[in-house]
Every structure is written in C-alpha cells, then in structure tokens.
N, C-alpha and C positions, 0 to 999 in steps of 0.2 A: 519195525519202528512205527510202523501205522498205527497204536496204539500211544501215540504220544509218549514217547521215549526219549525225544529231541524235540524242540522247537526253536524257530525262528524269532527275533524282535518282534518286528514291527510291522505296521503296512501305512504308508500315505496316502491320502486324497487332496486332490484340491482345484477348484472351478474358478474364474476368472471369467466377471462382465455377465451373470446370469439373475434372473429376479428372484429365483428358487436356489440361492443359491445353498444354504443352510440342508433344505430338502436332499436337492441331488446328492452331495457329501456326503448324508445319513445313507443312501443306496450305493452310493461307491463303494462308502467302509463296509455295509452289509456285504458286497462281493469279497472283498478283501477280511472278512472276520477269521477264516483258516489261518491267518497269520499272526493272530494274537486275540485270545480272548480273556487277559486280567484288565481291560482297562479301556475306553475308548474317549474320543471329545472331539470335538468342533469350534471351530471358531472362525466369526464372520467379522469381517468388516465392509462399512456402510459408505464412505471415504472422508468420514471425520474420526469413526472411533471402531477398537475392536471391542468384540462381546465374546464371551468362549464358554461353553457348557462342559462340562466331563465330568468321567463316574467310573466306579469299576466294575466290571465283568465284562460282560457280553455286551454288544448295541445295545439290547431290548433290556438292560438291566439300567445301562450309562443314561437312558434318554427315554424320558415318562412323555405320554399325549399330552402335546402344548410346549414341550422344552423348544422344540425348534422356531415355536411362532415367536419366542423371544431373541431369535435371533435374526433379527432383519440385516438386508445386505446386498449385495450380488457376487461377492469376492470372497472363498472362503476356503480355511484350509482341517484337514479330520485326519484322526491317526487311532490306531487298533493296536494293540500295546501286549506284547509278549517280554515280561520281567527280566531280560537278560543279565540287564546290568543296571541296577538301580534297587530296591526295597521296592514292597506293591503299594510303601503308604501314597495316597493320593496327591501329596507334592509331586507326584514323577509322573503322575498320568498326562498325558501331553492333547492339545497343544499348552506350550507352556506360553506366557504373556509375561513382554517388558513392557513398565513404562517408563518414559525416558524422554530427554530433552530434544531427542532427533523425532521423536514419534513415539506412539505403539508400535511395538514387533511381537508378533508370534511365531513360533516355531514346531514343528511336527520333525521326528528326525527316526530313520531306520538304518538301524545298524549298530557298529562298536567304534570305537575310536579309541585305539590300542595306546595310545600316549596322553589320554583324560587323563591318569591320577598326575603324571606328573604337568601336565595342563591348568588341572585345579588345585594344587599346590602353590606353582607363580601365582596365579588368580587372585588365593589367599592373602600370602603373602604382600599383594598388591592393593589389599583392603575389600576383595570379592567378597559378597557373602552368598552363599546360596541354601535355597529352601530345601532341596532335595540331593538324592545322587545320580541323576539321569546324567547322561553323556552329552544330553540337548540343551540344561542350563546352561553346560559350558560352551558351547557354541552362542547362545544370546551372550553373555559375559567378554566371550573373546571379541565377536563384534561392535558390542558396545565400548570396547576401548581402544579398538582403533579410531583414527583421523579422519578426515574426509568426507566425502559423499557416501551414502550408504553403500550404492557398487562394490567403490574401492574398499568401505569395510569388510566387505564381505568376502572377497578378493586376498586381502589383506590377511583376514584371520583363518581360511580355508587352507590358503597356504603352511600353516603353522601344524593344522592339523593331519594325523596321522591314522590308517586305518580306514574300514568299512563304512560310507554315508550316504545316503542320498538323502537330506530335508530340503522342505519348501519354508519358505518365511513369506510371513504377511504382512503387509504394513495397511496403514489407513486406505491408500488407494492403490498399493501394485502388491504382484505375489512373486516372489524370486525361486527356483528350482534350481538344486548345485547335488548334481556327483562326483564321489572323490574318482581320482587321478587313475585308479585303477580301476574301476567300474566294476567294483564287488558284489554291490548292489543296484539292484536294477530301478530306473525309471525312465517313465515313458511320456509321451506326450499328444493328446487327441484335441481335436476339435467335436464341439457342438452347435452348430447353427454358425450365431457371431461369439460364443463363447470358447473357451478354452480350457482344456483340462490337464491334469496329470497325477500320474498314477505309479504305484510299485508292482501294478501288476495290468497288463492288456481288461481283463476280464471285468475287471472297472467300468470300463466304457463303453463296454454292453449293456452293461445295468442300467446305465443312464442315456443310452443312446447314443453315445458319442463313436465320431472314427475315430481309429490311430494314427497321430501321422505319422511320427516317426520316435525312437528310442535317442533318449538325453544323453549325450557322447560322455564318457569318462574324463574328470577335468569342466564339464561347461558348466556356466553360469546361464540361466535362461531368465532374460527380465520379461514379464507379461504388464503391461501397463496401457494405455488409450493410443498409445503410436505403434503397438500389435509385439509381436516375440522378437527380443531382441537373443544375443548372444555373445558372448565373449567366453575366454578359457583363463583360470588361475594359475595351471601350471603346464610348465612347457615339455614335460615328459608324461606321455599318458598312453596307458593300454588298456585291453580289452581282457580283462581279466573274472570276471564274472565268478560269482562262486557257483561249483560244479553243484550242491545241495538244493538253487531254484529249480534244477531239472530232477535232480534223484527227488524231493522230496517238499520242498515249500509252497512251490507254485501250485496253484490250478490247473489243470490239464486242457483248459481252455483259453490257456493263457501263450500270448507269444511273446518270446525273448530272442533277444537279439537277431532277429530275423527269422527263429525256427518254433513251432507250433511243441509247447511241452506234451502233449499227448504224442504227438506221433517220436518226439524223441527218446522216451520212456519206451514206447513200442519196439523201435528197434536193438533197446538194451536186453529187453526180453530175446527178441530173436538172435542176440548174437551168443545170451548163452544157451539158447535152443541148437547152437551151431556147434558149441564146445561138444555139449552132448546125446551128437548124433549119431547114433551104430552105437551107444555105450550105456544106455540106459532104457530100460521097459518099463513105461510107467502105462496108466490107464485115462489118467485126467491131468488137468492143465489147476490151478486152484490159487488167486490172488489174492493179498491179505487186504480187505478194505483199507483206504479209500486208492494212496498212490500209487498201489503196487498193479492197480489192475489192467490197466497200461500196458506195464512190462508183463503182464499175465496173456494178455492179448497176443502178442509178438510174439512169446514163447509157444501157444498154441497153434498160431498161424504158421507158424516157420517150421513145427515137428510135426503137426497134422494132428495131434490128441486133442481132443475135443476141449475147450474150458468152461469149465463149470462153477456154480455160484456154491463152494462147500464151505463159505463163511459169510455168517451174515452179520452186518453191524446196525446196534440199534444207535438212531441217528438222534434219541431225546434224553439220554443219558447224559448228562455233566461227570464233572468231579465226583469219587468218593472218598467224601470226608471221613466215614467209617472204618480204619482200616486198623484195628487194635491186635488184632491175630493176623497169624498167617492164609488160617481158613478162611476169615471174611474178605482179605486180600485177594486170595483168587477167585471170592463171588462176586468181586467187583470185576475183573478181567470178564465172566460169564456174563456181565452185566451189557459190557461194550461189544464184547462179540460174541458170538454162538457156532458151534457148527453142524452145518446141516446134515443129519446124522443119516438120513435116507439118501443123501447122494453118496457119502464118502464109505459109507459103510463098506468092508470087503476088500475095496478100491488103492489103488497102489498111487499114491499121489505126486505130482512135482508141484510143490509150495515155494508159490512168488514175492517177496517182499523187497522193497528199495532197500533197507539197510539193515545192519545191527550194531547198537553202541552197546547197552549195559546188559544185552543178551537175557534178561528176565521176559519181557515180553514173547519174545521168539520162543523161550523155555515153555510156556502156558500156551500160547498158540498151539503147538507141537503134541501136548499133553491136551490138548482138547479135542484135538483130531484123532489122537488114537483112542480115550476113551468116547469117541463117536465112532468106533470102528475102523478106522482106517485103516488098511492093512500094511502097506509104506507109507514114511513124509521124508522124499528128497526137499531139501530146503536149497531153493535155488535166490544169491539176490544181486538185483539186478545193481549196482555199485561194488566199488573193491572193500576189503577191511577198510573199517576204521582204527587208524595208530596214533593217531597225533590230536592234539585238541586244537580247536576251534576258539581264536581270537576276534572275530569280525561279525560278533552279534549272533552266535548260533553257543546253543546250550548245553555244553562239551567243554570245561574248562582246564581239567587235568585227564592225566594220560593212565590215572588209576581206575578211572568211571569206563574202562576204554576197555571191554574184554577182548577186541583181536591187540591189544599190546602185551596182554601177559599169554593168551594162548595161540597156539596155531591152529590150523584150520582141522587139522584133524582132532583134535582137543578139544575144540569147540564143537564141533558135529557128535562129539559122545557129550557133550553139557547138554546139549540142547534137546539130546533125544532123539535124532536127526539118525536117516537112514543113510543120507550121503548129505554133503555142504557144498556148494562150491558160490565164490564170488565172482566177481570182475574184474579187470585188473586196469589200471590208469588208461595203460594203451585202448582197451578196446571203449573206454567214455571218449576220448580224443576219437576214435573210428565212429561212433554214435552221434555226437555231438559235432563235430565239423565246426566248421563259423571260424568266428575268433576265438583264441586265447581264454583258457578257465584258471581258475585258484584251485589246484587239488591238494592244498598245504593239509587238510583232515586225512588225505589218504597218503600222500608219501613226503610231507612233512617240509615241504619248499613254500614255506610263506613270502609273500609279494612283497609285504612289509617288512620295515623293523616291527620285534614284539613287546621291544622296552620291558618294564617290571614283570612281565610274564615268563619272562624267558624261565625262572624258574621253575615254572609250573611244568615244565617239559621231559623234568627229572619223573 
C-alpha cells in the first residue's frame, strides 16, 4: 500500500496567542502534508476578523511568496486535504469560513461523519444552502443553528453528529478543538512558549518547536482563549477507539499516539511476524516497501537476525501520473515511484515487508519488479491482517468489491500477486503490538464503533 493505494482525509493545524502565527501553521501543515496533498489553506484571525488563503495541491502549490504576509494575526487555524468525501472543486478545500451574526467562524475538520447525507438533507430542507460537499460545511451549518453561546453550539450540534472527527474552529478571538466520542481520530495538544498548539499528528510540533502536552480525550471540547485551555465533554459515553490505520499506515513514524511512539509500534508488528516464521522459512535478506513499511522491515530483521537491506528505492520528486492511457505506461509510472535495487536483490531469496493490501495491484508490480531485477524468492510478508470490510470514517475503501482479501483467500492471493509465500496478521496479534487503549479494526473484521446509516449497503 505504500504506493498510495489508500489514503487518509485530512491533517489539522492550528496555534493560539503567536505573532507568526500564519507562518508556524504553513510548517505544521508542511509536517502533516503525508496526509493529504489535493488541497491545503490557512486561516488567521487578528481578533476583529478572519482572513483565509487556500489552493489546491501541495503547500508549495496552495501558497505563492507573500500569500502569508496577507495574513496577519496571532490565532490561526491550516488543514491538508485528502478528497475523501467531497469533489476536489475548490469549495471543499478547507478552512471553510462562516459569516454570521454570532461572528466569523472557520473551520478545518478530519475525518468522515457517517450520518452527513442524512445531516444535510434536514439542513436543506430547513433552508441550508451549501457551496460544496465537504462533511465541514455541515458542521459550520449545524452550529450555526443552534441557540446560545457558541460552547453550547458547539456542544449542542457535536452531539447530533455521528462518526470519525476531530476539527478545530476559529472565531475572531478564540480557537475551539472537539473529538468525536470515539476517538477515531487523533488530536493532540502542545505548547510554545506562551502560545498554544494542536495538531493531528505529534510530528507537527517539532517542526515548530513546540512540546506536547498531552492527547485531546474522545468526546472533549478544548476552549483556548486569554483565560488559557479550558475543557468540557459533549457526550457522556466515550472510548478510546482510535483507528488501527494511524499505526499500520497514516501517521509519521515520528509521530506519538496515544501514548506509544508509531515507529517503534510498527517495529514490533514486523517482529511478531518474524516470530510466526521462525524454524519455517530460509530467506537471505529482510527488504521494506518505502516509506511505512520500513519500520515493520526493521523488527522483522531484528527479531530473525537476516540482515535488512535497502532492495527498493523510492524517488521522493515524482508526483501524480497523469499519463496513463495503456497498460504499459501504467507500469512506467509505478518504475517511476519506485525502483529496485537490482545489485542487491539479484540471486537473493527475499522476505518483502509492506503494512497492507487493499486493491492488490500495487503489491502485483512491486513483486514483478523484484524478480525481473533478479530476485530469486519474494515472501510477501505484511505487517496488518486482511483487509474485508470498507472503511467509513475518512479512509478511502468505500465498498467491499475494491477489497481483494474479500473475494480471495490467502492462498489465492499469493498466486495473484506472484508471491512465493503470503502471510498477514491477524487482529489478535495488532491488539499484542499496539497495547494502550482500545482500536477500531471495523477495516479488518468488520465490528464498526458506530451506526453506518446509508452505507450499510455498501457492505453487500
């Protein structure tokens, strides 16, 4: 899957009480760009008015020298945009901006929110109009029709909704952070100096120099405003449910979640299938598929003693190829991303480490690239179980036909792929890996946290 086979939504940023604040944001989102690169923006506020810049592609596409001196401020919030659910036209690129008789509000939001359509239906019906189909208009929308003090709005219409969140919202002069009930999605929260940050991913706060103090509980509300972090909770049943995919495959490897370092948790997935096949397999070399997989490539090396080696190399200035009219330029696009190093693997009997496989083409071309560089075996070892069930909560797996371990088994699949042997992971041993609290493994044996509302069909 480390050829973009899957991806995640979103990523957040967002700083509170800094004079850079516009700047830092643009260095958060560049750590957090692995999690979305159709779309990126910013937006500041000053504490009379917000300003918001966005664009699509990359950082360095979204935001030209000088975009940010127009945004003055100290308060501000940035997001990195992976198409989930919504169209790529530029209404959906986020942060999105209300104006409105309570104030400006912006919002930045990662994830799915599996009872939008029927969400934005009432909305309609109720005289909503909206510009695009993000899952984040509906959240400005829902807030803006409740009662009361902002809080309670926010309070108010969190509770209504359904599904994987964490966005921040901006107003003139305070920034609010909310994770849904389950904690699907991760967010975090640092300090800098007398400023204050938070983030979708730890790795953020490096970039800008900030600590971490601690991870935003499932269910709270975090007000930041001039009397410092307040907190309160919308709902009164809340767990630690984290989806298992920031460790297999979204996060940064320098990234910590919910207490555990993604690098060294990926390491031990490696070593526990280096554990399944010990006394059972002769291989020569250890060989991970760039970027996630190397991790688990480490741990399987370490734990069976075979040496690991760099037998695939990724060029790191390749984008998109838009070019893909044949089948044959389709796979000189694949040689484009990756290569294999044909002087290491030559002769060589290989165990090939990768986090996953959804729609099994990438794995098929990896596999064929290694043996026409010689390789003599490719055990495809990966460190996660099948994938059988699709993914509701902002990850890009919607039906259960895109899903080649639903139509085949494992040995079925090890002759697709060209594979000399296969073997996965199985729920139990990410539960032995991962430790802590409580995961979502609805992707792999199909017990979703939530209701799935209109989806439910897609499950056929």
């Amino acid at each position: 899957m480390s050829m973009d086979e899957i991806r995640e939504e979103c990523g957040v940023f967002g700083i509170y009480s800094h004079p850079e604040a516009a700047s830092l944001s643009y260095f958060g989102l560049h750590a957090l760009q692995h999690r979305g690169q159709e779309g990126a923006g910013i937006a500041v506020a000053d504490g009379c008015t917000i300003r918001c810049h966005k664009g699509r592609g990359l950082l360095t596409d979204a935001f030209q020298p000088g975009d940010l001196k127009n945004l003055p401020g100290c308060n501000a919030i940035g997001h990195v945009r992976y198409g989930t659910n919504g169209g790529d036209e530029i209404e959906n690129v986020q942060p999105m901006v209300a104006r409105a008789a309570i104030g400006s509000i912006a919002v930045v939001h990662n994830g799915q929110i599996v009872n939008a359509p029927e969400l934005r239906e009432k909305l309609e019906n109720h005289g909503s109009i909206f510009r695009g189909t993000s899952d984040s208009e509906i959240i400005l929308h829902m807030i803006q029709r409740r009662k009361g003090p902002l809080l309670d709005k926010i309070r108010e219409a969190c509770s209504l909704l359904d599904g994987a969140f964490s966005f921040l919202l901006l107003t003139e002069k305070n920034l609010y952070a909310i994770r849904d009930k389950n904690g699907l999605r991760p967010l975090s929260l640092g300090k800098l100096g007398e400023s204050w940050c938070l983030s979708s991913e730890t790795c953020a706060f490096e970039a800008v120099g900030a600590s971490f103090i601690r991870d935003i509980e499932p269910g709270e509300i975090v007000k930041i405003s001039h009397k410092g972090v307040e907190s309160c909770y919308y709902a009164e049943i809340r767990r630690h449910r984290l989806c298992a995919m920031e460790y297999v495959y979204f996060s940064r490897p320098d990234s910590d979640l919910e207490g555990q370092n993604v690098h060294s948790v990926r390491k031990k997935t490696g070593m526990l299938l280096a554990e399944k096949d010990s006394g059972r397999l002769d291989a020569d070399m250890v060989v991970g598929v760039p970027d996630s997989s190397l991790s688990a490539a480490m741990g399987y090396s370490e734990k069976s003693g075979l040496p690991y080696e760099m037998g695939l190399i990724k060029n790191r200035y390749v984008g998109r190829t838009f070019i893909e009219p044949t089948q044959k330029l389709r796979d000189t696009g694949v040689k484009m991303k990756l290569s294999a190093n044909s002087t290491v693997v030559k002769g060589k009997r290989l165990i090939l480490l990768d986090d996953s496989i959804v729609r099994g083409t990438t794995s098929r071309h990896i596999i064929r690239l290694l043996r026409d560089a010689g390789a003599k075996e490719v055990h495809l070892r990966i460190a996660s179980p099948a994938f059988r069930y699709p993914c509701f909560y902002g990850v890009d797996m919607s039906t259960r036909q895109e899903l080649i371990s639903s139509s085949m088994d494992t040995e079925a699949l090890c002759s697709f792929l060209g594979a000399d042997s296969l073997r996965f992971l199985e729920v139990d041993d990410l539960k032995k890996a991962y430790g802590g609290h409580g995961f979502c493994f609805a992707c792999f044996d199909g017990n979703y946290v939530t209701q799935i509302y209109s989806y439910l069909e897609k499950l056929k």
